[in-house]
N, C-alpha and C positions, 0 to 999 in steps of 0.2 A: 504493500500500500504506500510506504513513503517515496518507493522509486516512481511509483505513478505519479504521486502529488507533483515529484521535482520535475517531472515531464511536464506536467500539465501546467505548471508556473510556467516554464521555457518555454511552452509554446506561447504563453498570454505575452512575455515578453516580447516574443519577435512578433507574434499577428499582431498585436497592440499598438506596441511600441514603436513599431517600424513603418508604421503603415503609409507616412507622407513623405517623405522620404523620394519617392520614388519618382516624384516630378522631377521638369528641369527646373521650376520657378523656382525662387527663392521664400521658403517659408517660415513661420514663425513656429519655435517650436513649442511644445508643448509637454508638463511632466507626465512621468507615468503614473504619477500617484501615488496607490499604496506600494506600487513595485520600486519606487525609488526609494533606496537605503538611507534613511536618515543621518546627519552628516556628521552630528554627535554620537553616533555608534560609530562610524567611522573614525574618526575621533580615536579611538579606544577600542579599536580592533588590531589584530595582524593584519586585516585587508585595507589599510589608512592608503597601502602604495596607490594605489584604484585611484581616490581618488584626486590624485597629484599628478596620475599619466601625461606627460611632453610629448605633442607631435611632432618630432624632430622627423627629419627628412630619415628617410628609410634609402640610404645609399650607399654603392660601390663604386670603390677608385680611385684614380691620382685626384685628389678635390683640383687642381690647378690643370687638369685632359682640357685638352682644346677642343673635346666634344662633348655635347652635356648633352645626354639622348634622359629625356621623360616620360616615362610612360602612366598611363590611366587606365587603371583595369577595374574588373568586377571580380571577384574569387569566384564566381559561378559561370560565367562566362567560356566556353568550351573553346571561342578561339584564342580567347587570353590563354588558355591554359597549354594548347597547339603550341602558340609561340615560345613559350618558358619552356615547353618539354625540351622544345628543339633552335626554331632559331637563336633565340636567347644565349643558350648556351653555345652556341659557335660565337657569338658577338663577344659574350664574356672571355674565350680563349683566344680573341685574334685580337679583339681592340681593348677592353677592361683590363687585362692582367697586364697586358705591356704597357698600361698608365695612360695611355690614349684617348681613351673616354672616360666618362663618368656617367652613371647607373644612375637615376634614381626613379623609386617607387611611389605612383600618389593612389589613392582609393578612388574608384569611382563606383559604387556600387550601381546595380540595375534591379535590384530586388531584395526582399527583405532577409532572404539567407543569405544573401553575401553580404549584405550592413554586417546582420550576425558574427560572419566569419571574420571580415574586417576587425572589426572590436578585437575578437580575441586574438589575430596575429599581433594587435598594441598591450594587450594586457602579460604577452609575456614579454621576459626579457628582452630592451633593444637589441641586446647582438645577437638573440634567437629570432625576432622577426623577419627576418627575409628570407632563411631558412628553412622557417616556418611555413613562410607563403609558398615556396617551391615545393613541398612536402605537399601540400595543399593541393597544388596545381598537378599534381606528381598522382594523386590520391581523388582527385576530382570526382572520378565512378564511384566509388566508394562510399565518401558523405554526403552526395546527392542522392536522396536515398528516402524511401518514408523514415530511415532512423536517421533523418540528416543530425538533431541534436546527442543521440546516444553517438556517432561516430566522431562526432568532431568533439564533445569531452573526453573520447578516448584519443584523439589523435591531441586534443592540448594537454593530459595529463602528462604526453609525452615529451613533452613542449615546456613543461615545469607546472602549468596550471593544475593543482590540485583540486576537488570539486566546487566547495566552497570560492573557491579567486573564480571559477568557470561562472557560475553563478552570477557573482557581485560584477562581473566582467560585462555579461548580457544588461546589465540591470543601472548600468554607469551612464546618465544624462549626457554629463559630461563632454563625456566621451564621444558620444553618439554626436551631440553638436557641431564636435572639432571634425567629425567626420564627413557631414553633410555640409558643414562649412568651407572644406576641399572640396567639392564637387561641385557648390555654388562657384566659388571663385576656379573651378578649371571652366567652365562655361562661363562665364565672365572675361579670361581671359584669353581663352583660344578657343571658345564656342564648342568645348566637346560634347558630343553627344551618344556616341560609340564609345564601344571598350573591343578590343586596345586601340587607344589613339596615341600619337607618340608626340615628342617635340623634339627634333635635333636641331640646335643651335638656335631656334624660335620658327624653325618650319612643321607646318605639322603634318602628319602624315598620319592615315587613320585606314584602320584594317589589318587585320592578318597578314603583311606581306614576305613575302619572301625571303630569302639573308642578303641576295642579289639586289636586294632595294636598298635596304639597309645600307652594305659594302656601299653602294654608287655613293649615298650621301657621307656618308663617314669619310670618306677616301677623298671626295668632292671638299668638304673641309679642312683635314689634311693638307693637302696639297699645295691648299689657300694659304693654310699658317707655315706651311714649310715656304712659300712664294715659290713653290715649282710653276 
């Protein structure tokens, strides 16, 4: 009976909680009421870190790469996930590791499990989140699932979230604000509206593409800053 309860809370969470989210407009948000953890038990809990979580950029590389590649994804999203499996990971080994570009990660959720999933890749540790997300991305069939929430407390417990932080994780205002607040301001600033949409160098490029697209632009800047 208690495991049912802690289901049936997490789901009132994300159907609840997530629900507006989902526009492009910019909205006003709203508590979740009794689901939000009062801020004086926080106060006076082991789980105070929750409510202190920094959106610090989630990135790889030489910070001073003469290419700064952006990307906006959803953790639901099946071509975001295509691309991490595979091109991703050839970008990371030809241009990231030799200092050449620079990585960074922004959220753009498209529905209320991936708000979900978002949250908890911020809740655990910074140098476990990116990590995390590729596990994620790696794992996609898996917690897309009628047990999306039993699969993804087992895949953050692995993650350092114990049950309790999984909980308090879903249940964090907060949190959730900073989140839709990235996505207002990437449609603000480069009108995205797809995941993945990318930014090299302030070009955007949007869609699953190939490493071939990728290569031309990166090489295309390169080139620029070498004055070949």
């Amino acid at each position: 009976m208690q495991n049912k309860k802690v289901i049936y809370i997490l789901v009132a969470i994300i159907f609840v909680g997530f629900f507006y989210y989902t526009t492009s407009d910019k909205q006003q948000t709203k508590p979740i009421n009794e689901l939000v953890i009062d801020s004086n038990i926080l106060e006076n809990s082991d789980l105070a870190f929750i409510k202190n979580i920094a959106l610090e950029e989630l990135s790889l590389g030489n910070i001073n790469a003469p290419v700064t590649i952006i990307e906006y994804a959803s953790m639901t999203c099946s071509h975001c996930a295509e691309f991490h499996n595979t091109t991703f990971q050839k970008i990371k080994m030809d241009y990231i590791e030799s200092g050449e570009v620079k990585y960074i990660f922004r959220e753009f959720p498209i529905d209320k499990l991936a708000m979900a999933t978002s949250m908890l890749t911020r809740c655990v540790d910074k140098n476990v989140s990116l990590p995390f997300i590729e596990v994620l991305f790696k794992t996609r069939d898996q917690w897309i699932s009628e047990n999306a929430l039993s699969e993804l407390k087992n895949l953050s417990k692995q993650a350092g979230l114990n049950n309790e932080e999984f909980d308090e994780c879903l249940n964090n205002q907060t949190l959730l604000d900073e989140l839709i607040s990235i996505k207002d301001q990437a449609i603000t600033d480069y009108n995205i509206n797809s995941t993945p949409s990318f930014i090299i160098n302030g070009k955007v490029i949007t869609g699953n593409k190939p490493y071939s697209t990728f290569k031309e632009e990166i090489d295309k800047v390169l080139e620029s800053y070498r004055g070949i």
